[in-house]
C-alpha positions as CSV (number, residue, x, y, z in Angstrom):
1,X,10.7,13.4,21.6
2,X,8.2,10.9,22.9
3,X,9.8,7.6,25.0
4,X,12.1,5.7,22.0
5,X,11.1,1.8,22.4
6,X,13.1,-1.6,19.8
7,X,13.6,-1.2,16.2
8,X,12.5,-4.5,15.3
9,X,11.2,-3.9,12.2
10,X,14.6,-4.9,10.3
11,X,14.7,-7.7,11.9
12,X,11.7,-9.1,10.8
13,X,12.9,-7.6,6.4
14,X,16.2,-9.0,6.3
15,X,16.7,-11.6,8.9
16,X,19.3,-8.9,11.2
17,X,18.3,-7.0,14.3
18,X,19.4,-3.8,15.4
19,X,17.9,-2.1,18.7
20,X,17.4,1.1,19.7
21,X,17.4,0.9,23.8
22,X,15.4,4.0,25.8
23,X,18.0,7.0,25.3
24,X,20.0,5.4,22.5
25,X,19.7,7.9,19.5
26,X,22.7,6.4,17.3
27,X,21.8,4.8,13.8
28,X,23.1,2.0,12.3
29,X,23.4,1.5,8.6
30,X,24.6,-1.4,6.5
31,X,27.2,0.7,3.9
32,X,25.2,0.0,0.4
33,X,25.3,2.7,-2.5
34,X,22.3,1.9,-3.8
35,X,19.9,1.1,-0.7
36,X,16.9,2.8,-2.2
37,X,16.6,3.1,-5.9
38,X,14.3,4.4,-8.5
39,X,12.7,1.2,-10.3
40,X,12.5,2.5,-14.0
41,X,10.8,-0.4,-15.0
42,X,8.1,-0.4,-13.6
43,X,7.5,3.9,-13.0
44,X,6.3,6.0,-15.5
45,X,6.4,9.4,-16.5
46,X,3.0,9.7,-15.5
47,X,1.8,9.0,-11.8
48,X,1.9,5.5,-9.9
49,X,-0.5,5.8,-7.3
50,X,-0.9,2.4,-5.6
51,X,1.0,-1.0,-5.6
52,X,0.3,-4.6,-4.6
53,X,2.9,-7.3,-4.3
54,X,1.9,-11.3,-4.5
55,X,2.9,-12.6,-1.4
56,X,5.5,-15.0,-3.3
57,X,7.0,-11.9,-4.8
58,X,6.5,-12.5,-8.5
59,X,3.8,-10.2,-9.7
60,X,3.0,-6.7,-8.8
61,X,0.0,-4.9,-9.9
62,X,0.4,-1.0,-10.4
63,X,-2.3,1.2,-10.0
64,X,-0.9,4.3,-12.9
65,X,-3.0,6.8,-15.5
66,X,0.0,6.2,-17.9
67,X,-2.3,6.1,-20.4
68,X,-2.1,5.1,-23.9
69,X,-5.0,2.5,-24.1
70,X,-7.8,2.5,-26.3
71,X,-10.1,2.8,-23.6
72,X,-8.6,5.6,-22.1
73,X,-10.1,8.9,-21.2
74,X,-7.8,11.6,-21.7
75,X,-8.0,15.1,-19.6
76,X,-5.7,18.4,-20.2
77,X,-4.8,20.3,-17.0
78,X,-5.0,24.0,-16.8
79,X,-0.6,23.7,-17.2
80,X,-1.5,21.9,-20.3
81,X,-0.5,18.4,-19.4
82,X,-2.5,15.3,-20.5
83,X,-3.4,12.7,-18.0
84,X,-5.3,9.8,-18.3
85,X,-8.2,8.0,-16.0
86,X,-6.1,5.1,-13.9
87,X,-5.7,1.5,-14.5
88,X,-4.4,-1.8,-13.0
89,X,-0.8,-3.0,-14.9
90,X,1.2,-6.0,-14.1
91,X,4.7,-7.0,-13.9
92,X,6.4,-10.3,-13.4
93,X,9.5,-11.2,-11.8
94,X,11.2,-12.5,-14.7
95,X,15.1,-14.1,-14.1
96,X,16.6,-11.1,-11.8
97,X,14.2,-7.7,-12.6
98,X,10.4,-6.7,-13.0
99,X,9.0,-7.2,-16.7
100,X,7.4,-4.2,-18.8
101,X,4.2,-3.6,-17.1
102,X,1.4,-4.2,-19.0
103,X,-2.6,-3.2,-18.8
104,X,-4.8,-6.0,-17.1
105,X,-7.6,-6.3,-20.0
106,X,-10.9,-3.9,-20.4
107,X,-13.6,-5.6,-18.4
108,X,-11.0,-5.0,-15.4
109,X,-10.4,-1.8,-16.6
110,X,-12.7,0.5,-17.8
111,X,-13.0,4.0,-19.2
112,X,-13.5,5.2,-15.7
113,X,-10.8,4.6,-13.5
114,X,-9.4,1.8,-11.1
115,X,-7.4,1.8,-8.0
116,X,-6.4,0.4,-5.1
117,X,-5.2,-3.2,-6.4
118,X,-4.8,-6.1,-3.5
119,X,-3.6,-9.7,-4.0
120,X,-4.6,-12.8,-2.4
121,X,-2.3,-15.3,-0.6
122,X,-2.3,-17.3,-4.0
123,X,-1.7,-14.8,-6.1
124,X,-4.2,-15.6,-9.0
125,X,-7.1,-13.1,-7.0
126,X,-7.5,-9.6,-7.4
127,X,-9.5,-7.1,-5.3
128,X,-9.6,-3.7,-7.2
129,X,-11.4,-0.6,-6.7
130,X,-12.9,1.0,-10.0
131,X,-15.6,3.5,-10.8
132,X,-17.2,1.8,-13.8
133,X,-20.2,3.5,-15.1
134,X,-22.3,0.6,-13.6
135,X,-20.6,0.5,-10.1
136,X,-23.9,1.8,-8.3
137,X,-26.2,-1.2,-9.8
138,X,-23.1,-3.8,-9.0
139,X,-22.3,-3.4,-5.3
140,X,-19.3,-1.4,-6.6
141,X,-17.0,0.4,-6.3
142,X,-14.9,-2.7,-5.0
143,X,-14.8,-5.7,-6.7
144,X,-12.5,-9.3,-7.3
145,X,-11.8,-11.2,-10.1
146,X,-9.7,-14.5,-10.3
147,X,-7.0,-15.3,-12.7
148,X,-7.3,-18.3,-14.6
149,X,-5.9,-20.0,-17.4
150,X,-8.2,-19.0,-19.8
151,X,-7.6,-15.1,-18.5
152,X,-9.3,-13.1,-15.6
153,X,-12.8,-14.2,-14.6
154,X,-15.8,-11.4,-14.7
155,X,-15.5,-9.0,-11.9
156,X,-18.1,-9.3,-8.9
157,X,-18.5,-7.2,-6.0
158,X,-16.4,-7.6,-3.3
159,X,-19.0,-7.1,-0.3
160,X,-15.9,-6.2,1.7
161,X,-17.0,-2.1,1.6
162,X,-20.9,-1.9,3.3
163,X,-23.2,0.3,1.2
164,X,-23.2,3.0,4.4
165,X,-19.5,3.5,4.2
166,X,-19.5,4.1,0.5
167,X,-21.9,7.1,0.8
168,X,-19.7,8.2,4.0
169,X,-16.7,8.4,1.4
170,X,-15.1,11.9,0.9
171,X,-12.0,10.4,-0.2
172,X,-10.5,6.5,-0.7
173,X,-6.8,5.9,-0.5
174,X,-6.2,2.2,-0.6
175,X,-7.2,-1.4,0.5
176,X,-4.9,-3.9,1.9
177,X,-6.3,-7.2,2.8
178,X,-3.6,-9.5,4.6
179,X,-2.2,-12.5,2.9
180,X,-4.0,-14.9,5.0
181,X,-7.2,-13.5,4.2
182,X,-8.2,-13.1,8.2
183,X,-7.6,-8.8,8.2
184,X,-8.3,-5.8,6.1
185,X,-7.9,-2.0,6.1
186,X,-9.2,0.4,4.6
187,X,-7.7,4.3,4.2
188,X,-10.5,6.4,3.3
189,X,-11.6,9.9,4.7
190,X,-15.2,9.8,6.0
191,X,-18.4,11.9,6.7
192,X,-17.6,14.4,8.4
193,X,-13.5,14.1,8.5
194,X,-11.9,15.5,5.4
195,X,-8.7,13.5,5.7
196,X,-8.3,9.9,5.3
197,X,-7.9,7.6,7.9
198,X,-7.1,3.8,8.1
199,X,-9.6,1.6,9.1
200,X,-9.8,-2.1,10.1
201,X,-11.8,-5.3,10.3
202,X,-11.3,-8.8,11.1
203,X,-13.1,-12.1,9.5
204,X,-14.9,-14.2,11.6
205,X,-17.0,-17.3,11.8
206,X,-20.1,-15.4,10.7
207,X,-18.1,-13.2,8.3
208,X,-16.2,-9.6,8.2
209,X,-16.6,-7.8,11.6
210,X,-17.7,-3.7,11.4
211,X,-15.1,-1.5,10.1
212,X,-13.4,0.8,13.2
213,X,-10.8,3.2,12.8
214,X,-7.8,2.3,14.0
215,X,-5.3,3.5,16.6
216,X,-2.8,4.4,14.5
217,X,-5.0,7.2,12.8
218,X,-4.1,10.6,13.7
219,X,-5.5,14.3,13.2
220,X,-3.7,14.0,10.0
221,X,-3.6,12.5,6.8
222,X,-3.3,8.4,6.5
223,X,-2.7,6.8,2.8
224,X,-2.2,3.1,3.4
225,X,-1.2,0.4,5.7
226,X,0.2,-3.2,4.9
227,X,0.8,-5.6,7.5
228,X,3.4,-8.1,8.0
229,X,3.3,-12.0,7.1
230,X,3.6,-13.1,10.6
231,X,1.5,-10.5,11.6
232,X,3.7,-8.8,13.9
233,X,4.3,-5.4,11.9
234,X,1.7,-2.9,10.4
235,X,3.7,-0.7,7.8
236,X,1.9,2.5,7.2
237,X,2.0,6.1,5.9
238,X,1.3,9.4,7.8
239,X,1.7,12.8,8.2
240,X,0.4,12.8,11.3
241,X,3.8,11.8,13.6
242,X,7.0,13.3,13.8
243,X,8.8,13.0,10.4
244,X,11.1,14.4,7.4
245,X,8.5,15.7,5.7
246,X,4.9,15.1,3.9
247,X,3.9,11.8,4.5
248,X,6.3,9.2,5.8
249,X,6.3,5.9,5.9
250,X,6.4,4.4,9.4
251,X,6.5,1.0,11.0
252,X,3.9,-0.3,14.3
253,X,4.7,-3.5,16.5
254,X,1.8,-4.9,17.1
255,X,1.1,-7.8,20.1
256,X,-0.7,-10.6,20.0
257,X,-4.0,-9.4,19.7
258,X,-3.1,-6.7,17.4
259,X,-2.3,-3.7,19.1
260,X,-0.2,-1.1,18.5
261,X,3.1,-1.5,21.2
262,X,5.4,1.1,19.2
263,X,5.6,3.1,16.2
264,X,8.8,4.1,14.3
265,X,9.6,6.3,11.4
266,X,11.6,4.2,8.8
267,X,14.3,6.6,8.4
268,X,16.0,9.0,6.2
269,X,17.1,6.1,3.6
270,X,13.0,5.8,2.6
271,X,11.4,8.9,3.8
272,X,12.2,12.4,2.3
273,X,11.2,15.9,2.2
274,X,8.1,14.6,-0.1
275,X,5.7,11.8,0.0
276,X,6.3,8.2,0.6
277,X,3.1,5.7,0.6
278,X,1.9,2.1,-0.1
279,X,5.0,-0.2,1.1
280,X,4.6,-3.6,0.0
281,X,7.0,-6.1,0.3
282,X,7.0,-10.0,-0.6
283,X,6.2,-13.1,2.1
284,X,10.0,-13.7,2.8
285,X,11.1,-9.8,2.5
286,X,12.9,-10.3,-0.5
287,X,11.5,-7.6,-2.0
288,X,10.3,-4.5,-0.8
289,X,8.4,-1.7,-2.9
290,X,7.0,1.8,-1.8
291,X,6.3,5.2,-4.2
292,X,7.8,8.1,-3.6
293,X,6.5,11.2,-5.3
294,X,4.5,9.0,-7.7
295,X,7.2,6.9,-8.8
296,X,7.7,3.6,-7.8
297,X,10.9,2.9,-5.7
298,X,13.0,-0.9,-4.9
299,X,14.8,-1.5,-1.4
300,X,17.7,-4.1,-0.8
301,X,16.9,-5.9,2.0
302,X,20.6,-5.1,2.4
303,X,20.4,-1.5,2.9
304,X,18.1,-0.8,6.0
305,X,18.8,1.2,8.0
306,X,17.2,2.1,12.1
307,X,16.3,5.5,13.1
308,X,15.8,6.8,16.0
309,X,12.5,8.6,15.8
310,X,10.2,6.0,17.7
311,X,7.2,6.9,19.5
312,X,4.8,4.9,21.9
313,X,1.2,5.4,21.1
């Protein structure tokens, strides 16, 4: 067991700080039956594979091949099961729970299938990965479009992916960019590695700095990172550190220029034997989101709970 360093990561979700200090391997827990819970709303039978939250907390965009749209394209698996190319869904917060999600409109989504959802600091922009028929002639495969009040606006590249990384792609996991617009990453396994990796860039003056891949990548696999509002936290998935199993989800403190100062598994309360990915969680930390197994999964701020497995890069 590598040097344990501060939990401060629940600090910064629900407005409480516990510590762990060097050789302290208790836990502490805040007694709540329901700490992690299945959100039925907005899960499916079928799979959820990425999530975006507005920063504001009152939409979420689900990436799911649920199905059942005319544009659909339906495939049968060898065990006999039908599943359907993904699309983008949205939910609102509506009084005190998630409405029904329902499919953004065809023009967003396509016959092919889309991914990877992000939301801007407003809420009202959507970056979206999708492999449209025409992606190759539009700077695909990533792309934006703004909602306004006469609907979404035609999609246009996003020019956040360069050309030479898309034909480096063996594999794409998600896209996070923060909610102040200033830093992206990018999961995605690249020529010649065969497991994904997160990746990160900055904007500048001039615009978006190279892509390089960051610290936190490991021999293993990476699915996807979200970082904090205040920029202080980088919540990402691995199964590349010490863990309960398949990917976890873990939790970096980062300094002031953005490196990585610890790293700490978020516990036995979110991660299981299985795989846990894409936390998102609203500006204030009301609410927190993550999948688990392909089905999408709530967290009271109420209910965290520290662990002891922390690591120093």
């Amino acid at each position: 067991m590598k040097r344990l360093c501060m939990a401060l990561w629940v600090g910064l979700m629900c407005g409480a700080l516990w510590a762990h200090t060097p050789g302290d391997s208790s836990r502490t827990q805040i007694p709540d039956a329901h700490r992690v819970q299945l959100n039925e709303c907005l899960s499916s039978s079928h799979r959820e594979l990425n999530l975006a939250i507005s920063p504001d907390g009152k939409t979420v965009i689900i990436a799911s091949d649920r199905g059942g749209n005319d544009w659909n394209t339906a495939f049968v698996t060898p065990d006999r099961d039908t599943l359907y190319d993904v699309d983008l869904w949205v939910s609102n917060w509506k009084g005190d729970s998630w409405t029904t999600p329902k499919p953004l409109p065809f023009g967003i989504n396509s016959s092919a299938s889309e991914d990877e959802p992000v939301l801007s600091k407003s809420g009202n922009r959507l970056h979206f990965l999708s492999w449209n028929l025409t992606w190759e002639g539009t700077a695909g495969p990533y792309y934006r479009s703004k909602n306004k009040k006469g609907g979404w606006s035609p999609i246009v590249s996003s020019a956040l992916i360069p050309e030479y990384l898309i034909r480096d792609v063996q594999n794409t996991r998600h896209l996070y960019i923060s909610s102040d617009d200033r830093q992206a990453f990018w999961t995605a396994g690249l020529v010649p590695d065969l497991t994904a990796d997160i990746y990160s860039c900055k904007k500048s003056r001039w615009g978006w700095t190279q892509w390089q891949k960051h610290e936190l990548s490991t021999f293993g696999e990476e699915r996807s990172a979200f970082l904090s509002a205040d920029g202080r936290f980088l919540y990402f998935s691995s199964d590349g550190y010490e863990g309960y199993g398949g990917l976890d989800l873990f939790c970096a403190q980062l300094d002031k220029d953005g490196h990585v100062t610890c790293i700490q598994n978020m516990g036995p309360e979110i991660n299981t034997s299985g795989d846990e990915h894409n936390w998102v969680m609203s500006r204030d930390g009301s609410k927190a989101l993550f999948i688990r197994d392909d089905s999408i999964y709530e967290v009271s701020c109420n209910s965290m709970l520290t662990d002891s497995n922390d690591y120093t890069p």
